[in-house]
N, C-alpha and C positions, 0 to 999 in steps of 0.2 A: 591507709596503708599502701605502701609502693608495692611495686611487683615485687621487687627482691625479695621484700619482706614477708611473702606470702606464704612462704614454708612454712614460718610461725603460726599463721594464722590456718594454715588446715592442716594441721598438728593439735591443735588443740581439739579438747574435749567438749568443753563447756562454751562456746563463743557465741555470748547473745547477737553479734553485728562484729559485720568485717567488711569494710570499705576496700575497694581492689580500683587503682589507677593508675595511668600511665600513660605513655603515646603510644601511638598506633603500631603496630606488628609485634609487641613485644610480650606478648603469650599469656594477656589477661582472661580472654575469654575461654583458655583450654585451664585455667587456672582455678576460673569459676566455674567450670565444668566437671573439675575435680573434687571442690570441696562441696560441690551437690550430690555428687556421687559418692564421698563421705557421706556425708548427713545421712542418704538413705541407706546405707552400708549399716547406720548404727539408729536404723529405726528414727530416725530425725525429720523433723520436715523441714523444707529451705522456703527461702520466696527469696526471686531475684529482681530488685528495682535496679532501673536501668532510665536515663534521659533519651537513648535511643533505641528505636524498636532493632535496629539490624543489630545492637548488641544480646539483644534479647533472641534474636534468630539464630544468630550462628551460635551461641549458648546452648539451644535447644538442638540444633543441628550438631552440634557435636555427641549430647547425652543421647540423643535418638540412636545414633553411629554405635552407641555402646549396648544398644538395648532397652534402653529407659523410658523411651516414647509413650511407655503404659502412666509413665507415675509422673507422665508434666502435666500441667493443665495452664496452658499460656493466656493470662488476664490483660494481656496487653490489644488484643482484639477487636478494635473499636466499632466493627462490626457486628459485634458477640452480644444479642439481648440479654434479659437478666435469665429468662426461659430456658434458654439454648445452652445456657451457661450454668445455670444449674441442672439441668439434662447432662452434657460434658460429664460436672464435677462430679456426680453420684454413678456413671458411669467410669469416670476414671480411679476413682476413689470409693469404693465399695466396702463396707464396715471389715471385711477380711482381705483388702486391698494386696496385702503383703504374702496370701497364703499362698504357697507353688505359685508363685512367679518368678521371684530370685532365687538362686539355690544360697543362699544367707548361711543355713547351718554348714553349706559344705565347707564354703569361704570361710568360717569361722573357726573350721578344725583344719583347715591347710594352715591359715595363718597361727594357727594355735603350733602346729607341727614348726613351721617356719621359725617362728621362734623359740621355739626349744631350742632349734638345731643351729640358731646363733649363741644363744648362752651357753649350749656346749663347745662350742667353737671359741668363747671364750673366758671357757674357765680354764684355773691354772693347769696346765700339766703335770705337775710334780712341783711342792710346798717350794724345795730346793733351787729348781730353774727360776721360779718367778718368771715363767714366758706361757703364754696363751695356749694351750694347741692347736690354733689355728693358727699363729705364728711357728710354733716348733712343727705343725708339717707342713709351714711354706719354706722354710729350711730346708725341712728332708729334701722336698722337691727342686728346690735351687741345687743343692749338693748330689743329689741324681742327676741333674743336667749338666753338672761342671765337671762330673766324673764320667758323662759318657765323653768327653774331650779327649780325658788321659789317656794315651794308650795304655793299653796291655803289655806289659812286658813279661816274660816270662822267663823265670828263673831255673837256673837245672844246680841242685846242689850235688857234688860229690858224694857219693857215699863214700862213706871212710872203709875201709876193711874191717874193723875192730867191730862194727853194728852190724 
C-alpha cells in the first residue's frame, strides 16, 4: 500500500496486514503511528515490522509524544535477553493492562456525541427543501454576511390625513 492509499487502510475495521511505503519525508511513520493508535483505541493489538530499526524509533518516538510509551514493548532490541524481555513484557502488559490508563470510555462518548451532531447536521431540513441543515444554516450565515453590506436605508412614509 502507498501512502496515498493509507486512509483506506486505517479506516478499516478488520485489517489483518497493511503494508505502508514510500520515500523518504512523505509521512509514513506518523501514518503508522496512527493506525497503532487505532488498534489500541479499539482494544486491538499491532506489531510493527520494519527492515530498519530508526523506522521503528521514530514510530515509537512519536506514540510515546502521544502518551503511549506504557503499551509499546519495542522487540527490536538486540541487546534485550529473553529475561529482561519477558520482565519488560509482563510489566508492560499486565492482565488488566488497559484498566485507568486510557480514558477509552470517555473517547468513546465524545465520539459517540461527535457523531450524532454530524448526522444532525445532515439530515434533511424540511422533506420540501431537500437541503441538509447544515447547508440551510451555511446559507443563513452567508446571507447574514451579505446583508450586513446593504445599507440601511430608511424609509419615512406620509401619513395620509384620512388614517
Amino acid at each position: 500500500m502507498t501512502t496515498g492509499n493509507c486512509e483506506s487502510c486505517s479506516s478499516r475495521t478488520k485489517t489483518a496486514a497493511c503494508k505502508v511505503e514510500g520515500p523518504p519525508g512523505t509521512g509514513k511513520s506518523q501514518t503508522i503511528a496512527n493506525i497503532i493508535s487505532n488498534a489500541l483505541y479499539h482494544d486491538r493489538k499491532a506489531l510493527l515490522v520494519c527492515d530498519k530499526k530508526a523506522a521503528i524509533v521514530q514510530v515509537e518516538e512519536r506514540l510515546s509524544n502521544c502518551g503511549l510509551k506504557p503499551a509499546l514493548l519495542n522487540l527490536h532490541d538486540e541487546d534485550l535477553d529473553k529475561r529482561e524481555f519477558l520482565k519488560q513484557a509482563t510489566e508492560k502488559f499486565p492482565a488488566d493492562h488497559n484498566a485507568g490508563i486510557y480514558p477509552f470510555s470517555e473517547l468513546r462518548e465524545t465520539r459517540k456525541s461527535l457523531n450524532e451532531r454530524v448526522r444532525f447536521g445532515n439530515a434533511v431540513a424540511h422533506p420540501s427543501l431537500r437541503v441538509a441543515k447544515r447547508e440551510a444554516l451555511c446559507g443563513l450565515i452567508q446571507l447574514r454576511k451579505e446583508l450586513r453590506q446593504v445599507p440601511n436605508i430608511h424609509l419615512s412614509i406620509p401619513q395620509s390625513a384620512g388614517m
